[in-house]
Chimera marker file (.cmm) of the C-alpha trace (Angstrom):
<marker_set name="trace">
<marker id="1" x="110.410" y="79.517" z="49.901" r="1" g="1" b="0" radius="0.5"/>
<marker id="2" x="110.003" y="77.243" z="46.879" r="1" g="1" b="0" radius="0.5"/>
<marker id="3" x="113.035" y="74.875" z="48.084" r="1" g="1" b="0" radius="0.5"/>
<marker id="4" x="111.853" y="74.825" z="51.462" r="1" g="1" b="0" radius="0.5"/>
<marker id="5" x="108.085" y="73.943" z="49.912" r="1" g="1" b="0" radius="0.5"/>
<marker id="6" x="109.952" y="71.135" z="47.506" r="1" g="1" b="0" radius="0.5"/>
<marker id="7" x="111.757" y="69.866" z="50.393" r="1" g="1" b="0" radius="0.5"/>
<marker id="8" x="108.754" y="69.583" z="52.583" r="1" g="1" b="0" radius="0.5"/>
<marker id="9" x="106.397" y="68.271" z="50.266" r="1" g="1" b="0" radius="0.5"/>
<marker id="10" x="108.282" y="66.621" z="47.208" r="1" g="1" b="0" radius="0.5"/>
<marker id="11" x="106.847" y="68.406" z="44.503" r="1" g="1" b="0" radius="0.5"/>
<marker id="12" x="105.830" y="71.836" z="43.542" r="1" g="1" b="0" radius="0.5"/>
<marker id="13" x="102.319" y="72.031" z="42.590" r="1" g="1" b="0" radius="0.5"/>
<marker id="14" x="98.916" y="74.551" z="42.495" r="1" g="1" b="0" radius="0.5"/>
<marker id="15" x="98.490" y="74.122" z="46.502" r="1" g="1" b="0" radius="0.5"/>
<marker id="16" x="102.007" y="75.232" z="46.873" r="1" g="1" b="0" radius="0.5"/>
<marker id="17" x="102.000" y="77.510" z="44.561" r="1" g="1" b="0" radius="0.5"/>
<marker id="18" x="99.049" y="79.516" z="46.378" r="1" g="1" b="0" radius="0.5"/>
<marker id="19" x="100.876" y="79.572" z="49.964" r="1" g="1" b="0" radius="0.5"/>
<marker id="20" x="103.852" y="81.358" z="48.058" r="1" g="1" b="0" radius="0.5"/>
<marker id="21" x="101.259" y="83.985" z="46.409" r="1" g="1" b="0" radius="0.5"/>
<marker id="22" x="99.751" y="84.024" z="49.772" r="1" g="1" b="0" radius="0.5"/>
<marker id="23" x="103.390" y="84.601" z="51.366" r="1" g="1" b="0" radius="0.5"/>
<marker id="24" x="104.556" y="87.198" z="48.754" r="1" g="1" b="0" radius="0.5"/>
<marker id="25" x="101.037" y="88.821" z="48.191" r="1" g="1" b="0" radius="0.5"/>
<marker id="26" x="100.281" y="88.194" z="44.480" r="1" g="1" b="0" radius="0.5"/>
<marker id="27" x="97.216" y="89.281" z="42.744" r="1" g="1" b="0" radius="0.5"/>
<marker id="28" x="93.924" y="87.488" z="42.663" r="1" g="1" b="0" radius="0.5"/>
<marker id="29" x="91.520" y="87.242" z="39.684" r="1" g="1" b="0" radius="0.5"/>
<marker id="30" x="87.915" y="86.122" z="39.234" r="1" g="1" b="0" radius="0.5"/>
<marker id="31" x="88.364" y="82.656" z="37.274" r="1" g="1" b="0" radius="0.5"/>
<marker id="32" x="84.315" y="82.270" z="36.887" r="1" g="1" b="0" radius="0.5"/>
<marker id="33" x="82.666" y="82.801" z="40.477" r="1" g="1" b="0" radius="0.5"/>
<marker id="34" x="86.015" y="81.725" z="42.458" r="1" g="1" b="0" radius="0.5"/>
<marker id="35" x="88.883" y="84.363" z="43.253" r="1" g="1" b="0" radius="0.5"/>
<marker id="36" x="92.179" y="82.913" z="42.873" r="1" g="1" b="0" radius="0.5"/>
<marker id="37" x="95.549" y="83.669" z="43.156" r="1" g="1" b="0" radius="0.5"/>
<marker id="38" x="97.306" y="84.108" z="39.674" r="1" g="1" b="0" radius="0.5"/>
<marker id="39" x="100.041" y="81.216" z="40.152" r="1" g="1" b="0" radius="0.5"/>
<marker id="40" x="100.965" y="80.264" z="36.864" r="1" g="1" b="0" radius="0.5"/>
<marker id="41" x="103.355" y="82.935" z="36.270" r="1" g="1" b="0" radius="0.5"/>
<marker id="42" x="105.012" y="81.593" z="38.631" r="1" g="1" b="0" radius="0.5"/>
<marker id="43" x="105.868" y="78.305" z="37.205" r="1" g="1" b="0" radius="0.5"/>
<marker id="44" x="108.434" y="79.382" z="34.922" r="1" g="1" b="0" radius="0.5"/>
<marker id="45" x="110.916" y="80.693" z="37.898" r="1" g="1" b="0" radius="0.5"/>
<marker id="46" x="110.097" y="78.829" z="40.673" r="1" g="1" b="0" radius="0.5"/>
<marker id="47" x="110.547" y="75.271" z="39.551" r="1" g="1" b="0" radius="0.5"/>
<marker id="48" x="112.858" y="72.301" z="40.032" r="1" g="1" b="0" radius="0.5"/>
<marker id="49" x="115.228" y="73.375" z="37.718" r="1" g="1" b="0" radius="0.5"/>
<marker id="50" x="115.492" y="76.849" z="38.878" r="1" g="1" b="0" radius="0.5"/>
<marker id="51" x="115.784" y="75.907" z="42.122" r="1" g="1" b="0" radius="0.5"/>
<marker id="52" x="118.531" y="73.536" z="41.475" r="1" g="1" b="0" radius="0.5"/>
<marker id="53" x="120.305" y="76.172" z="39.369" r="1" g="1" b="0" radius="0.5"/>
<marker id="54" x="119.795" y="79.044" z="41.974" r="1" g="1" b="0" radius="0.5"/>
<marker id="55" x="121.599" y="76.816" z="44.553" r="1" g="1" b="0" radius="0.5"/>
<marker id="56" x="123.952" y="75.056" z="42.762" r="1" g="1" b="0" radius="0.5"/>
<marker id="57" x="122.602" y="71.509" z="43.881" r="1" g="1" b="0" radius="0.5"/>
<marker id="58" x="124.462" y="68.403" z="41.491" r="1" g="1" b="0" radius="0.5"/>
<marker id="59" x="121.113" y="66.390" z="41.943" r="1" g="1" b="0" radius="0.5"/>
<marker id="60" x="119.375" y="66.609" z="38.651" r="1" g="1" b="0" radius="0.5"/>
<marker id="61" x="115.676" y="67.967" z="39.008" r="1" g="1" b="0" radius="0.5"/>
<marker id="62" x="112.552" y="67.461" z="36.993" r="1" g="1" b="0" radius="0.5"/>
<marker id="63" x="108.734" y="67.099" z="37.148" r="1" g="1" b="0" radius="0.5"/>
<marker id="64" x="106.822" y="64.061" z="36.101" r="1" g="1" b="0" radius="0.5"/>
<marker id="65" x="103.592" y="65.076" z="33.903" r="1" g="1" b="0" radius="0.5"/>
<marker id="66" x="101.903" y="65.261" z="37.778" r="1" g="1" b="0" radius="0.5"/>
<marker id="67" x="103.826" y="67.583" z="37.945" r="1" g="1" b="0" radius="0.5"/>
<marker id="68" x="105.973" y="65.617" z="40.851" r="1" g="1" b="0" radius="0.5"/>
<marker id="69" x="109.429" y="66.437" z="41.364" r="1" g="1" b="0" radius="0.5"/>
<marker id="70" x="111.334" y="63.705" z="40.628" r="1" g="1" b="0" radius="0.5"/>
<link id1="1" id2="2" r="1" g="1" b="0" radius="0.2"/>
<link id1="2" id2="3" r="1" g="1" b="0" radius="0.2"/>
<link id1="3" id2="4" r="1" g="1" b="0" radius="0.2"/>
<link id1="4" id2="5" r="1" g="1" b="0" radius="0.2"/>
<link id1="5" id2="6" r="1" g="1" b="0" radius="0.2"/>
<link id1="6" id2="7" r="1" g="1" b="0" radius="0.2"/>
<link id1="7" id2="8" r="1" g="1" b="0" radius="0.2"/>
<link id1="8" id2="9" r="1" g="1" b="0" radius="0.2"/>
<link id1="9" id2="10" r="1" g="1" b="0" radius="0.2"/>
<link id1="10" id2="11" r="1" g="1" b="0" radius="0.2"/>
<link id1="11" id2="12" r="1" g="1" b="0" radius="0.2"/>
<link id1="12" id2="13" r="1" g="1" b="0" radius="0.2"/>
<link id1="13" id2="14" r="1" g="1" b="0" radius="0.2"/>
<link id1="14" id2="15" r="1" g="1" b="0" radius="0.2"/>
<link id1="15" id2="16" r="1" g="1" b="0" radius="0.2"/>
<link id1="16" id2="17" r="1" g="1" b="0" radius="0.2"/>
<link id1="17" id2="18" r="1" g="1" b="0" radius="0.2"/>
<link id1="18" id2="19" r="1" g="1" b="0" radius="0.2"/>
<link id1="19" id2="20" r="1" g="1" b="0" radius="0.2"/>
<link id1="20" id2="21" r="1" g="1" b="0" radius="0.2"/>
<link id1="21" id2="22" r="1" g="1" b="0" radius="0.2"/>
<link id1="22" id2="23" r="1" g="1" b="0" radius="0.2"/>
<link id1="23" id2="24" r="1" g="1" b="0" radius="0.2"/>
<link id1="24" id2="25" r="1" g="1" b="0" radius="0.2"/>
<link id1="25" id2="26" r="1" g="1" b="0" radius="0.2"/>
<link id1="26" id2="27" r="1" g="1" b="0" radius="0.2"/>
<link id1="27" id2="28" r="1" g="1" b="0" radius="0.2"/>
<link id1="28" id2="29" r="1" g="1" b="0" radius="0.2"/>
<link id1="29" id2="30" r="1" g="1" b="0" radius="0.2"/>
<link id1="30" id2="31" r="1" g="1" b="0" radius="0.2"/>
<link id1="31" id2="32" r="1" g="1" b="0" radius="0.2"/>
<link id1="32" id2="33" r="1" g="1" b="0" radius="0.2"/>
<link id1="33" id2="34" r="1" g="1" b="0" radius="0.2"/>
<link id1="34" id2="35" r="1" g="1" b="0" radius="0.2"/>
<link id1="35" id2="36" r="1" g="1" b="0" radius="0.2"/>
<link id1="36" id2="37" r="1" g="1" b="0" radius="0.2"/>
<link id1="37" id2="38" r="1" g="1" b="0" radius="0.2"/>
<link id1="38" id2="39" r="1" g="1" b="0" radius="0.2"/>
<link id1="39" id2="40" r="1" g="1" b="0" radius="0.2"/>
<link id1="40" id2="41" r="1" g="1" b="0" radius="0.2"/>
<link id1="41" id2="42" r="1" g="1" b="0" radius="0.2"/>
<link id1="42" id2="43" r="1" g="1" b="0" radius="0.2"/>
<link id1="43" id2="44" r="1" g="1" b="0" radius="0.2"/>
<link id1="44" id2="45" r="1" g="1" b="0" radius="0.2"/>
<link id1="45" id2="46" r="1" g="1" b="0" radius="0.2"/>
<link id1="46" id2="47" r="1" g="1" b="0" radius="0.2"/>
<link id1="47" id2="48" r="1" g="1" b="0" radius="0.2"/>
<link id1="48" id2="49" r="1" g="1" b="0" radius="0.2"/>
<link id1="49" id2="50" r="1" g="1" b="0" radius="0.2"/>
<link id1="50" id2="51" r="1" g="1" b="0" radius="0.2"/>
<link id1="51" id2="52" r="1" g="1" b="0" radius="0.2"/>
<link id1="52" id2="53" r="1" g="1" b="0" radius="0.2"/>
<link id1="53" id2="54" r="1" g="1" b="0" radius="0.2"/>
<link id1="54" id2="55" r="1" g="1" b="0" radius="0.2"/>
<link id1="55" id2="56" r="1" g="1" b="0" radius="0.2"/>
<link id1="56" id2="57" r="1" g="1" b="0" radius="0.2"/>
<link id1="57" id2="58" r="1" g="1" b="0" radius="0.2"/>
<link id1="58" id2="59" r="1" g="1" b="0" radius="0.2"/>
<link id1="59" id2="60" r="1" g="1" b="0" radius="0.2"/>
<link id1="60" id2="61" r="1" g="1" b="0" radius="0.2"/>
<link id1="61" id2="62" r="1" g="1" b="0" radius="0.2"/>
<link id1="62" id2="63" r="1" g="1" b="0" radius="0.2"/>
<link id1="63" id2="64" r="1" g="1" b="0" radius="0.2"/>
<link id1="64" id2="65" r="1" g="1" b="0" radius="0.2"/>
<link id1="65" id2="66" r="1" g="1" b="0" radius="0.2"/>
<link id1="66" id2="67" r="1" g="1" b="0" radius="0.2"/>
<link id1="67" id2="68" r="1" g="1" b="0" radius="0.2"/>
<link id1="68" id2="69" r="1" g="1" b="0" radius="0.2"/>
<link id1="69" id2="70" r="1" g="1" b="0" radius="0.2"/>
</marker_set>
């Protein structure tokens, strides 16, 4: 789902994040009087990178500090 998220959108940020926690069902904490979905886990293996690595693109991937693929 990441790829297809990257692909659609061109980066990988908190919004997309949240429709794969929505997708997959991940956990939800109270971050002051909002409940929200606890994404940043998920940065470290669904990335870029990782997805480059996973399927074997030759296109090097990256994030700009916007957190924009790039």
């Amino acid at each position: 789902m990441g790829k297809q998220l990257l692909e659609r959108d061109g980066q990988l940020r908190k919004e997309q994040y949240y429709e794969i926690c929505a997708r997959f069902g991940v956990n939800k904490v109270m971050n002051g009087n909002k409940l929200e979905y606890l994404w940043w886990g998920l940065k470290d293996f669904v990335n870029p990178d990782m997805i480059a690595a996973l399927y074997k693109s030759n296109e090097p991937r990256g994030c700009n500090s916007s957190g924009e693929a790039i």
